[in-house]
N, C-alpha and C positions, 0 to 999 in steps of 0.2 A: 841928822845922820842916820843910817841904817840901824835895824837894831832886829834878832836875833829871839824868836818869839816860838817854843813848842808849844805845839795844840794839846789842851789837857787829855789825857787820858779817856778812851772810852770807859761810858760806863755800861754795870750791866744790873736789868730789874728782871723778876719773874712774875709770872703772874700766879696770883696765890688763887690754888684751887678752893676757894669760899663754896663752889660749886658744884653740884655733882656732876658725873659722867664725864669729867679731865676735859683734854682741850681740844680734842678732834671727834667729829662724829662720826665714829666706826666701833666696830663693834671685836675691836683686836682688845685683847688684854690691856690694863692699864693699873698697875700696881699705884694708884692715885688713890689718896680717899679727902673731902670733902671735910671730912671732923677734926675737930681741935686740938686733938691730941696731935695728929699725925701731921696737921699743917705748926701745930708751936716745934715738931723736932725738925722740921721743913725751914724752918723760916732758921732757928740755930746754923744748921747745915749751911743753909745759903750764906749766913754772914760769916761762917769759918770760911769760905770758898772764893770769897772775894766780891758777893752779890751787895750791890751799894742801893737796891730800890728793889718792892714788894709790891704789886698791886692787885688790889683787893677789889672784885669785881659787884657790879651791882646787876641784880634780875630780882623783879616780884613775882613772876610767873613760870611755870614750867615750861619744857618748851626744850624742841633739839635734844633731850638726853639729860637737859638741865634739871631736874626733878625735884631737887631741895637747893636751895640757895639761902646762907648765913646771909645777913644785915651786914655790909659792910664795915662801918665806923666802927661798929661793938666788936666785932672779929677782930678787927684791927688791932685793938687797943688790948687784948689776948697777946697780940703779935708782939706790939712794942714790949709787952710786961716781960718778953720773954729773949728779947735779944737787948743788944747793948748801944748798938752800931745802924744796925737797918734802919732805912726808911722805910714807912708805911705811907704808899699813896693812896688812898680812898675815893674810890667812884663816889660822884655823885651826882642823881638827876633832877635838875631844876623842873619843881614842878611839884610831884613829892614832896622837896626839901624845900624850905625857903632861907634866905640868902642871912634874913638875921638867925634861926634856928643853927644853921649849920656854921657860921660865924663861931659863934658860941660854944660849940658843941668841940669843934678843930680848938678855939683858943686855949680851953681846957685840957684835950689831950696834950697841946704844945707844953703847956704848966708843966703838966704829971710825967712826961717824957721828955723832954728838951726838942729840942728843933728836929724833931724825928718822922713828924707826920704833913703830910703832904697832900692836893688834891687834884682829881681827877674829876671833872666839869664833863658828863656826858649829856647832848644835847637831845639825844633818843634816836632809835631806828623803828621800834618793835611797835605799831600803833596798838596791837590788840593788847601789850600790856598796860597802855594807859589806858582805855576803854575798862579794864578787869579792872581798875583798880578806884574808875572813876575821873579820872585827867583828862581836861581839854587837849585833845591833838591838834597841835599847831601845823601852820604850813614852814615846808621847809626852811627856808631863811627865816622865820618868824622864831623858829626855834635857836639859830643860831644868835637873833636879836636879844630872847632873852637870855640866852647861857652870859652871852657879855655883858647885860644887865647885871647876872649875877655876880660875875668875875669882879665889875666893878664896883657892885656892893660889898662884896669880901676884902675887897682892898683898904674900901675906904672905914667899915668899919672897924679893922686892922689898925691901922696907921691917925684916924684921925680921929681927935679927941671929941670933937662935936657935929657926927656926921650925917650930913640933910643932901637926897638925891630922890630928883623928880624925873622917871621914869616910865615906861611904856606899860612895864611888868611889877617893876617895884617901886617903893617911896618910901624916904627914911625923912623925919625931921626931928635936928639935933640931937640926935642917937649918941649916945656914948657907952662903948663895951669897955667894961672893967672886971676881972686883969686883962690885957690885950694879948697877943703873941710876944713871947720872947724872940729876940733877934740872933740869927736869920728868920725873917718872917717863911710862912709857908708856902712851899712854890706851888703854881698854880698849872697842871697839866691840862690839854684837852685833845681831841683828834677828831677824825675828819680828813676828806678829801677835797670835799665840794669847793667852789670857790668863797660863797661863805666861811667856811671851815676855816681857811687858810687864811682869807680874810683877818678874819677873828682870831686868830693868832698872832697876827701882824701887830694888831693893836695893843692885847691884854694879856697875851698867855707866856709865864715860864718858858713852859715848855708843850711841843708839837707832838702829838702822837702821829706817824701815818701805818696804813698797812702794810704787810711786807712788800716786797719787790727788788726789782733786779737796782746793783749798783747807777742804773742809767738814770731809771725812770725815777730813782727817788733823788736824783742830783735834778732834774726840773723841777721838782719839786721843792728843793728847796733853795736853788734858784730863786725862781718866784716867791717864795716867804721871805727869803730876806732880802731882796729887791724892796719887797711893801714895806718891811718892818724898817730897812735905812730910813725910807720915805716916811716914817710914821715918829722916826726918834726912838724905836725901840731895839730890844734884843729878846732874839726867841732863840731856842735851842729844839733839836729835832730826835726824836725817839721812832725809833723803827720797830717793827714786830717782827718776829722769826721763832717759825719752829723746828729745836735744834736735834736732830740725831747725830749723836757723837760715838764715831765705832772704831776698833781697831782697823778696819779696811774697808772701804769706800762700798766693795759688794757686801759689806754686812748691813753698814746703813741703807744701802740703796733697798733691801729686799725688806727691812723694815714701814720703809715707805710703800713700798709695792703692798705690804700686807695691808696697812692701813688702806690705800684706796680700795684695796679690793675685797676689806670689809666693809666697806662705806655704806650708811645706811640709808637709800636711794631717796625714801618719802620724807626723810628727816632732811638732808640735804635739800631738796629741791623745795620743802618748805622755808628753810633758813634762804636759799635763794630768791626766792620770792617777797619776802619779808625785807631782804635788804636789797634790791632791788628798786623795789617799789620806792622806798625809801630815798634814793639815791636820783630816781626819773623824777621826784616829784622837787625836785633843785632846778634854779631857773636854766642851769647848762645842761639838764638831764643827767645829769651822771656823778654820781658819789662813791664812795671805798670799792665800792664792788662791782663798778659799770663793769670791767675786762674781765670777770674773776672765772674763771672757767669750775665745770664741778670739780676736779679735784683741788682745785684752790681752797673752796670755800669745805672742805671735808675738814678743813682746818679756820677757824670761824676768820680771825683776821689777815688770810693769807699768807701765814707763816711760811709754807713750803717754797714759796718765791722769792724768798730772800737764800735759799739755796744754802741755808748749814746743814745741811747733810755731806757726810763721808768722815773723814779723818778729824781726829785733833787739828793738825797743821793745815789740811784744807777750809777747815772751818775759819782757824786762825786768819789767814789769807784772806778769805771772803768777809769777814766783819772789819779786818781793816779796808778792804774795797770800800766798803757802804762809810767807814768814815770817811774813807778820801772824798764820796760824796758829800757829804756835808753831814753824817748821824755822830751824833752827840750820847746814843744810850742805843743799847739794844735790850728789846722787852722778850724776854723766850718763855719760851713754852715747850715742856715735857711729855714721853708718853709713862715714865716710872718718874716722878718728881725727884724724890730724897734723894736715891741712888743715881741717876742722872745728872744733878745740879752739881754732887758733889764731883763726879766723873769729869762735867765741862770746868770745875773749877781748878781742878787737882789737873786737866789734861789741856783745857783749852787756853786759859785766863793766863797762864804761864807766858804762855807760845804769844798770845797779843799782845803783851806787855814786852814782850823781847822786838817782835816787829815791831811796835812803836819807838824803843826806842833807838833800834835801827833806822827810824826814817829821819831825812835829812830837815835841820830845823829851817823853819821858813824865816822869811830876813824880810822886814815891813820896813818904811818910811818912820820916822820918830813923830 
């Protein structure tokens, strides 16, 4: 018989400036700072506000505006010491990192924080920082073959008591991690467009990172992932990017945006375009996160501005339930003032979504 099923709740993560030069490349004001201090009152802020995920970016090189860049995990764990509630998702790229080191390194903060840390599997875009750093640069899908390499070394040293995997990239025999993760084990994010990307989601991943965009184009999107993933026996959940201005009146956000493009800083830009590009053509469909991304898209690195929160409270509210009715499970934002911002959308936005969600009509499934 029928039965009577709400869709849980959006969620929502920020991305933690670990980074210098905030989240857009322009050269407009950005009361952001990059340091510890002001990311541990950032991260408080966020969890009084209603924010349920933090992600903490990985870069070895400069590069776009990016000048200094904290070590993720170790920031992190800064993070968790200082909140109660947040998750901390942690970049991390295969390659660099190897899958028993970082195993190890997560089980541990899981110990010391309870089921509060999380990861983020990034497969690479930027060759010149593996080059700087010394790192074989793989081919496209090669890089996505080993991130699931990884995903599924993290798994099984997780959960299995004597874990042996004969691999492309790795190779474990009769491994045993002691202590393990306490339960809930750590979920496992990753993103991407490409069809590898998606792919590899289908099979092993939590959760789907994509870029922003419009309610349409990420309903094919995720379409297609979970088309594969029925096919596969699994369940993946989808995270969207957006960067949010939140104003009293639609022309105050709007002229916000307008400043930032029209400080946008051309040779930094057209460099990040290039880089991820390149990146994106060298996928056997030719195209990745940033085939369509026009310059002003990309003044904002993961196309935030296309996911369209900009203007009001109530318009924002509106359009993030759009992107759930598409299929988004989490929205990842991004600020031009963090502290003051975060708490603004939480205090003005996170209200207003939570009343339209439980304004919508519940869906009625098969038993």
């Amino acid at each position: 018989m029928p039965v009577e099923r709400q869709r849980e709740p959006i969620k929502f993560a920020y991305w933690v400036p670990n980074v210098s030069g905030g989240l857009v490349i322009s050269s407009i004001e950005q009361r952001t700072s990059w340091e510890i201090d002001y990311n541990r009152k950032l991260a408080q802020i966020a969890e009084r506000s209603g924010f349920d995920y933090a992600l903490s970016q990985i870069r070895f090189t400069a590069g776009y505006g990016a000048d200094n860049q904290h070590e993720p995990l170790t920031f992190s764990q800064a993070l968790l010491a200082s909140t109660e509630r947040l998750k901390l998702i942690v970049a991390l790229l295969p390659g660099p990192w190897h899958p028993a080191v970082a195993a190890k390194q997560i089980a541990t903060i899981n110990n010391i924080y309870g089921a509060r840390v999380a990861v983020n599997i990034v497969s690479g875009w930027f060759r010149g920082e593996f080059t700087a750093i010394g790192e074989p640069w793989l081919d496209h899908d090669e890089r996505y073959r080993r991130s699931e390499e990884f995903i599924r070394s993290l798994r099984g040293i997780w959960t299995e008591e004597s874990f042996t995997f004969n691999g492309d990239f790795y190779r474990f025999r009769n491994y045993s991690l002691k202590p393990k993760p306490i339960d809930p084990q750590p979920e496992i994010f990753q993103g991407g467009s490409s069809r590898a990307a998606r792919d590899m989601a289908s099979r092993v991943s939590d959760w789907y990172f994509t870029n922003g965009n419009t309610p349409e184009e990420i309903k094919k999107q995720v379409d297609d992932i979970q088309a594969k993933a029925r096919e596969n026996g699994h369940s993946v959940k989808v995270g969207v990017n957006a960067f949010a201005i939140a104003r009293d009146t639609e022309a105050e956000a709007k002229a916000v945006l307008d400043e930032i493009i029209a400080k946008a800083i051309p040779e930094a830009v057209h460099g990040f375009a290039h880089e991820v590009k390149n990146a994106g053509k060298a996928s056997p469909e030719g195209e990745g996160n940033w085939a369509k991304s026009s310059f002003q898209d990309l003044v904002q690195y993961n196309d935030g501005f296309r996911s369209n929160l900009i203007g009001t409270p109530q318009q924002i509210a509106e359009r993030i339930l759009a992107l759930k009715e598409a299929g988004a499970d989490l929205i990842l934002l991004g600020f031009l003032h963090f502290q003051e911002e975060v708490e603004f959308f939480g205090r003005e936005v996170i209200p207003l979504v939570r009343k339209l969600e439980a304004a919508q009509p519940v869906a009625v499934a098969a038993e």
